[in-house]
TORMARDO-922559 format. One record per atom (N, C-alpha, C): residue number from 1; z, x, y. Coordinates in nm, 2 decimals, always signed. Each point is the difference from the previous one (the first is absolute). Layout:
N
<r num="NUM" z="Z" x="X" y="Y"/>
...
END
This chain:
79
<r num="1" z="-0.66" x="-4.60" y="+2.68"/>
<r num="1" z="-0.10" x="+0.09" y="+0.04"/>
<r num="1" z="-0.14" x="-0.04" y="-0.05"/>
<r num="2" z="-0.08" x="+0.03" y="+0.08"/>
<r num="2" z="-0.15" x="-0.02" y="-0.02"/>
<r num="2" z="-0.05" x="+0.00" y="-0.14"/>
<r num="3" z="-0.02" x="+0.13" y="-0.07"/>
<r num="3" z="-0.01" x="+0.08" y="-0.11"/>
<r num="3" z="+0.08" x="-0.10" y="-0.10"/>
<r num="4" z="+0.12" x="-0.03" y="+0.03"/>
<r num="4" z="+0.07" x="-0.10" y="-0.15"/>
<r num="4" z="-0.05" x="-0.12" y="-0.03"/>
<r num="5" z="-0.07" x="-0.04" y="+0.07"/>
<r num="5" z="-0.07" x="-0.13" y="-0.02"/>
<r num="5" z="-0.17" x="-0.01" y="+0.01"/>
<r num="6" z="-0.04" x="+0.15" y="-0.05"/>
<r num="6" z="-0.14" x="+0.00" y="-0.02"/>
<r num="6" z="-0.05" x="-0.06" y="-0.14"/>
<r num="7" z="+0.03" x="+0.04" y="-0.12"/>
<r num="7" z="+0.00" x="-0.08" y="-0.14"/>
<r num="7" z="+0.00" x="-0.16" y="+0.05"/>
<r num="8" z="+0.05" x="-0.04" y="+0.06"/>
<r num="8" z="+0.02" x="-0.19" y="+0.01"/>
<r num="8" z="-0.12" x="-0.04" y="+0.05"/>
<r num="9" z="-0.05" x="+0.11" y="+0.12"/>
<r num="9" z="-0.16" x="-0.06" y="+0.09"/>
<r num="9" z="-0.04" x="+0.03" y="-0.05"/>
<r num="10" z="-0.03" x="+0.14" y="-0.08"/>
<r num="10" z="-0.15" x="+0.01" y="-0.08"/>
<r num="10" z="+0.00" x="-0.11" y="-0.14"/>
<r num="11" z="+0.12" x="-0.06" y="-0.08"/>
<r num="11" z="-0.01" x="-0.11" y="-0.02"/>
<r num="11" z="-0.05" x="-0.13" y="+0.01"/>
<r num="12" z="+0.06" x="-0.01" y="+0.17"/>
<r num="12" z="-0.04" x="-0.19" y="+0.01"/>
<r num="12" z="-0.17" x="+0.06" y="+0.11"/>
<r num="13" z="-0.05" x="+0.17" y="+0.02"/>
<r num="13" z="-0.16" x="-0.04" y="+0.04"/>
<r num="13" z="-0.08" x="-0.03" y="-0.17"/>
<r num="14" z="+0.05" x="+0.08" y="-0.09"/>
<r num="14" z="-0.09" x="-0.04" y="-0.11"/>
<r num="14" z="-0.02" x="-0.12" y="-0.06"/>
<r num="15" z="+0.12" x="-0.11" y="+0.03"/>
<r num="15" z="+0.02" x="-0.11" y="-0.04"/>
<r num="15" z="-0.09" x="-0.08" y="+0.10"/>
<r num="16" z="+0.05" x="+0.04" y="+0.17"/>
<r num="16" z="-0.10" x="-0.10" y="+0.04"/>
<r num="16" z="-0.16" x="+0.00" y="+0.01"/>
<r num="17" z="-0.05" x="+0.11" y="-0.04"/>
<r num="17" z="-0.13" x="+0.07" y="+0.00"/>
<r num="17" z="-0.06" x="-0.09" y="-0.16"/>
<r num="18" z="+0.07" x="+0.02" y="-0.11"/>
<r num="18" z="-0.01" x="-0.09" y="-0.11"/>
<r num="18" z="-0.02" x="-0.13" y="-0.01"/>
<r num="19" z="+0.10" x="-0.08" y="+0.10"/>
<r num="19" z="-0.02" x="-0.16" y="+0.02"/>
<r num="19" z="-0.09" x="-0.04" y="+0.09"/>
<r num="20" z="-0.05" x="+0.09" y="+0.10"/>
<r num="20" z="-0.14" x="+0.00" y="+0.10"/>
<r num="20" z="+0.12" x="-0.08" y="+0.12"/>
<r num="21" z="+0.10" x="+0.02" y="+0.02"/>
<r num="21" z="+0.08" x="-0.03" y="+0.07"/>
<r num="21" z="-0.02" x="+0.08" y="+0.16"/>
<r num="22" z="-0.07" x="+0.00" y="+0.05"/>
<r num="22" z="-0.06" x="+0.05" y="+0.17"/>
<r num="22" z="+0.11" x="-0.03" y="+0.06"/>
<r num="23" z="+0.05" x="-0.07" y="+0.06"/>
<r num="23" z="+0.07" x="+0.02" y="+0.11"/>
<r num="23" z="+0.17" x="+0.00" y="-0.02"/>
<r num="24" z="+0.03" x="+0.04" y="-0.10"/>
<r num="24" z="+0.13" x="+0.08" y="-0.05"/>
<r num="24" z="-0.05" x="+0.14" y="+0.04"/>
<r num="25" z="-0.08" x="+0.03" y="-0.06"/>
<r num="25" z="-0.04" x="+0.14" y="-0.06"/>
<r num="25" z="-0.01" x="+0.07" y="+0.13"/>
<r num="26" z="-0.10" x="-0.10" y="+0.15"/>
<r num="26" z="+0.00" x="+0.05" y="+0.09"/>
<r num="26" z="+0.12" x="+0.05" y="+0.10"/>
<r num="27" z="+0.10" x="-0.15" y="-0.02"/>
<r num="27" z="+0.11" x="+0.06" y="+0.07"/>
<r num="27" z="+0.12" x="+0.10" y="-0.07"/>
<r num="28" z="-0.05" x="+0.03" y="-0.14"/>
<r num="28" z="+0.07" x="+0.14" y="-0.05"/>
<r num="28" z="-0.07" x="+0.11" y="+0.08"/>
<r num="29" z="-0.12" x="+0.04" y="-0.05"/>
<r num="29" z="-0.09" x="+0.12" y="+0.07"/>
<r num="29" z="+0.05" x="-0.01" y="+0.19"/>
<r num="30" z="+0.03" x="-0.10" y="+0.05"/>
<r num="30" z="+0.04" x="+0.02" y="+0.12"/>
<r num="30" z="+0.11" x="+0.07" y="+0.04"/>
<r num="31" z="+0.12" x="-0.10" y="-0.07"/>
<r num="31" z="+0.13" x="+0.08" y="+0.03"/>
<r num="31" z="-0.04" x="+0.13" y="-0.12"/>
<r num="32" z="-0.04" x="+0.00" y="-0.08"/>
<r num="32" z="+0.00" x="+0.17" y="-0.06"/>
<r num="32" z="-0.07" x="+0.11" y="+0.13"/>
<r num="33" z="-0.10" x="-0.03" y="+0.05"/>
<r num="33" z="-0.08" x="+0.03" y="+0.15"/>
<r num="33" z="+0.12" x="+0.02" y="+0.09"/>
<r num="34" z="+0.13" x="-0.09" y="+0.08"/>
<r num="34" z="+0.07" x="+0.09" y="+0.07"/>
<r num="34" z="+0.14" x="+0.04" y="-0.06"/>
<r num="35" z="+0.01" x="+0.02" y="-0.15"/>
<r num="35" z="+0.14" x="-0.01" y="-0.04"/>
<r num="35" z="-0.05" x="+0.21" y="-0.03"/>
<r num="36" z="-0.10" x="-0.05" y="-0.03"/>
<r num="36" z="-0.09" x="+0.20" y="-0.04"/>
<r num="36" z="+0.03" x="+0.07" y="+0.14"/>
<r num="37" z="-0.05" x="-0.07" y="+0.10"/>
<r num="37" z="-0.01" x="+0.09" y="+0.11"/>
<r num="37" z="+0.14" x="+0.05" y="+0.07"/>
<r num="38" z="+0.06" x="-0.10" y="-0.04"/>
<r num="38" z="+0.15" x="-0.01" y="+0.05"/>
<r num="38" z="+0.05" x="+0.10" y="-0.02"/>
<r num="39" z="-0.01" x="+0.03" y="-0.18"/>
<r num="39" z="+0.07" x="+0.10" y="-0.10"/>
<r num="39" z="-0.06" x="+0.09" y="+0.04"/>
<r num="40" z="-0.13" x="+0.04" y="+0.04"/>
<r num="40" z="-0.07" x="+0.16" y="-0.01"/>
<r num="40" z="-0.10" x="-0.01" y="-0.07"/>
<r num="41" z="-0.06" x="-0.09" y="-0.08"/>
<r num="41" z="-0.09" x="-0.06" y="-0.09"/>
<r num="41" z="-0.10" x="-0.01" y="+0.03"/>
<r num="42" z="-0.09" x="+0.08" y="+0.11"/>
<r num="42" z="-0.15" x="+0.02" y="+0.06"/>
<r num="42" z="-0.07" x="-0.05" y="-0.09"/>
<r num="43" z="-0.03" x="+0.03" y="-0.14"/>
<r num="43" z="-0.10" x="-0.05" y="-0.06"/>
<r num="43" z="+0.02" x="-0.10" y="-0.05"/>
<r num="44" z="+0.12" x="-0.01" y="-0.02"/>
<r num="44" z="+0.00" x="-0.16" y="-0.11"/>
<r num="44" z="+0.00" x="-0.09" y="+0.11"/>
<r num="45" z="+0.03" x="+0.04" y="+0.13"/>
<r num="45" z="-0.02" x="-0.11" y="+0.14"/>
<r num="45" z="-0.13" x="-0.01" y="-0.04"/>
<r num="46" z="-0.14" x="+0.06" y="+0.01"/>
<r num="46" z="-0.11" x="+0.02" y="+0.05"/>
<r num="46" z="-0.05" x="-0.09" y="-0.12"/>
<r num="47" z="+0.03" x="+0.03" y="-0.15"/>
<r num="47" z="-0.08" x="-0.08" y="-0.10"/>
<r num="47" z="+0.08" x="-0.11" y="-0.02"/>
<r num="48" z="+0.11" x="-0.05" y="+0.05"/>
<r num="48" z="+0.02" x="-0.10" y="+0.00"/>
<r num="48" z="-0.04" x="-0.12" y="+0.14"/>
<r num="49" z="-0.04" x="+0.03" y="+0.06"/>
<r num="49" z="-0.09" x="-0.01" y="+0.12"/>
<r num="49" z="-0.13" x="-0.04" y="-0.07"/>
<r num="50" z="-0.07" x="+0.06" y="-0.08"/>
<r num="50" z="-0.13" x="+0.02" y="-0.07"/>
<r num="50" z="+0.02" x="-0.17" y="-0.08"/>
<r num="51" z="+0.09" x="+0.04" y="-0.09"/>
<r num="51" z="+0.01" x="-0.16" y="-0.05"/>
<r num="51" z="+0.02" x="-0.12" y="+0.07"/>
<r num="52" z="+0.14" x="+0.00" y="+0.11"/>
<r num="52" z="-0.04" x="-0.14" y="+0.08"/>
<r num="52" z="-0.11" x="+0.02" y="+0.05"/>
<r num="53" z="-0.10" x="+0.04" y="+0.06"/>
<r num="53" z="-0.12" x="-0.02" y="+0.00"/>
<r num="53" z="-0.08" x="-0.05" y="-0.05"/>
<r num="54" z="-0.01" x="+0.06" y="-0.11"/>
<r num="54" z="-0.09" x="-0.07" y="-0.17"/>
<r num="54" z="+0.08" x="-0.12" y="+0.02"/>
<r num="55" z="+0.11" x="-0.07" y="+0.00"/>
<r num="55" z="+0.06" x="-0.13" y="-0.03"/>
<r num="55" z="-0.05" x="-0.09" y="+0.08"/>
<r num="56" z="-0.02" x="+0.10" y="+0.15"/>
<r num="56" z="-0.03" x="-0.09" y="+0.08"/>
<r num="56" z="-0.16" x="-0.06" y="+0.02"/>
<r num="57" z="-0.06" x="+0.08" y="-0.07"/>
<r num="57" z="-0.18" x="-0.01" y="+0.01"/>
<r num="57" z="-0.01" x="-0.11" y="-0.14"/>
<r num="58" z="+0.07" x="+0.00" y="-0.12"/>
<r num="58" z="+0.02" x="-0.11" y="-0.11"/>
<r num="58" z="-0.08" x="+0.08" y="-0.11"/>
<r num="59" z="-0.02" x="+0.16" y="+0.02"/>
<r num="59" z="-0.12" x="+0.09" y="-0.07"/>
<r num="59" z="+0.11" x="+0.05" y="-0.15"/>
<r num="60" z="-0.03" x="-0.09" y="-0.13"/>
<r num="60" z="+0.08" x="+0.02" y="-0.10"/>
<r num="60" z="-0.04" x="+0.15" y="-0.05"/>
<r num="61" z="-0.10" x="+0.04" y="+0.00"/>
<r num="61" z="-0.05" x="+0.13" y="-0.06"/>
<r num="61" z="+0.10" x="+0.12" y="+0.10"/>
<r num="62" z="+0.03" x="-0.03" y="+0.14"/>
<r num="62" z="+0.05" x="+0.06" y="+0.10"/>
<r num="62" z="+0.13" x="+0.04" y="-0.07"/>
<r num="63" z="+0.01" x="-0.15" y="+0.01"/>
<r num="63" z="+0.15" x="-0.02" y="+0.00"/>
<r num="63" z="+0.09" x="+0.11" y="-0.12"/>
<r num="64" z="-0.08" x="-0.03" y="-0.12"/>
<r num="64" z="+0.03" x="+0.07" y="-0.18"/>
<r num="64" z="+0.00" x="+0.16" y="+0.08"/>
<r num="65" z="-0.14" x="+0.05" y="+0.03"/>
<r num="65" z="+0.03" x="+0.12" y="+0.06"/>
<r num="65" z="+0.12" x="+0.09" y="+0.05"/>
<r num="66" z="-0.04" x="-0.07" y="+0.14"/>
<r num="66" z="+0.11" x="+0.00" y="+0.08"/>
<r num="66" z="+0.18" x="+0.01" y="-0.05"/>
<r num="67" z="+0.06" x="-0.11" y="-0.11"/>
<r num="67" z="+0.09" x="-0.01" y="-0.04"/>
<r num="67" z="+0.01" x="+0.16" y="-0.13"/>
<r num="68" z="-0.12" x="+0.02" y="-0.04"/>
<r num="68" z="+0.03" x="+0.10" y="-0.09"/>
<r num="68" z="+0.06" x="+0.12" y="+0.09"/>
<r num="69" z="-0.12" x="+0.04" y="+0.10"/>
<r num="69" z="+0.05" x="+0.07" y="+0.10"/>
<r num="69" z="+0.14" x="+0.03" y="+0.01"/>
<r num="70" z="+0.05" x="-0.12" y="+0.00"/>
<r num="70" z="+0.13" x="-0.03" y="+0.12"/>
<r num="70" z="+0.15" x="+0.09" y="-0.09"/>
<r num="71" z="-0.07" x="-0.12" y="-0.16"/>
<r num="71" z="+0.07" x="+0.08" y="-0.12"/>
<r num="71" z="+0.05" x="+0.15" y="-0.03"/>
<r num="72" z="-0.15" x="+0.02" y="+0.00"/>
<r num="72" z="+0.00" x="+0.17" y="-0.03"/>
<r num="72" z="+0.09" x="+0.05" y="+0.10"/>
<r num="73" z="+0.02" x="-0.02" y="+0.12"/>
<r num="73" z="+0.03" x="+0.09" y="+0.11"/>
<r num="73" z="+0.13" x="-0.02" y="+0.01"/>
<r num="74" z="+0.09" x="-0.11" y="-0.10"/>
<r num="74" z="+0.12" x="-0.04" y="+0.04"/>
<r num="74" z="+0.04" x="+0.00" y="-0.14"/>
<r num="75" z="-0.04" x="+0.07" y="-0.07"/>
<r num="75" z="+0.05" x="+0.06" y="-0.16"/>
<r num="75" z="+0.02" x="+0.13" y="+0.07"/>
<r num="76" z="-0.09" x="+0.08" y="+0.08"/>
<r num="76" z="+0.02" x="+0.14" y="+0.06"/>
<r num="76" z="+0.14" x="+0.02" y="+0.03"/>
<r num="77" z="+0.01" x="-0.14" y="+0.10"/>
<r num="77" z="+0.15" x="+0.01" y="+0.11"/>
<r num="77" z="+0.11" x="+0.01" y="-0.11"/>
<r num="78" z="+0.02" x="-0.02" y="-0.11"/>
<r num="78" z="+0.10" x="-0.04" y="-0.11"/>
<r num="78" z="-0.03" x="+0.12" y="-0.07"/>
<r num="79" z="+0.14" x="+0.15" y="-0.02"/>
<r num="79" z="-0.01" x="+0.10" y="-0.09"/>
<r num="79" z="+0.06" x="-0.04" y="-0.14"/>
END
């Protein structure tokens, strides 16, 4: 299930956001973008959308943002 393997991504985005690792990070925020929508996950689709974006523009200030964003919203998803 979606939900049992949220602790592992919020994981390896903080790791790759840390190592300035872009284009891991981008194609996590991607498949996080249709693995969200898939599940019912409207927003974490949308701000994980927000990050590959930032990844893709190379905007590190974006990016740190953006990934806190992503965080916060996907500590929510986890009671």
């Amino acid at each position: 299930m979606f939900v049992d393997g949220i602790e592992e991504k919020k994981q390896l985005l903080s790791q790759a956001v840390s190592t300035e690792q872009i284009t891991p990070l981008q194609t996590m925020a991607h498949q996080l973008k249709g693995a969200g929508a898939g599940y019912g996950f409207d927003e974490l689709s949308e701000l994980a959308s927000h990050l590959e974006e930032a990844c893709k523009s190379e905007d590190r200030v974006e990016i740190a943002h953006q990934k806190e964003l992503l965080l916060h919203h996907m500590n929510r998803i986890v009671v």
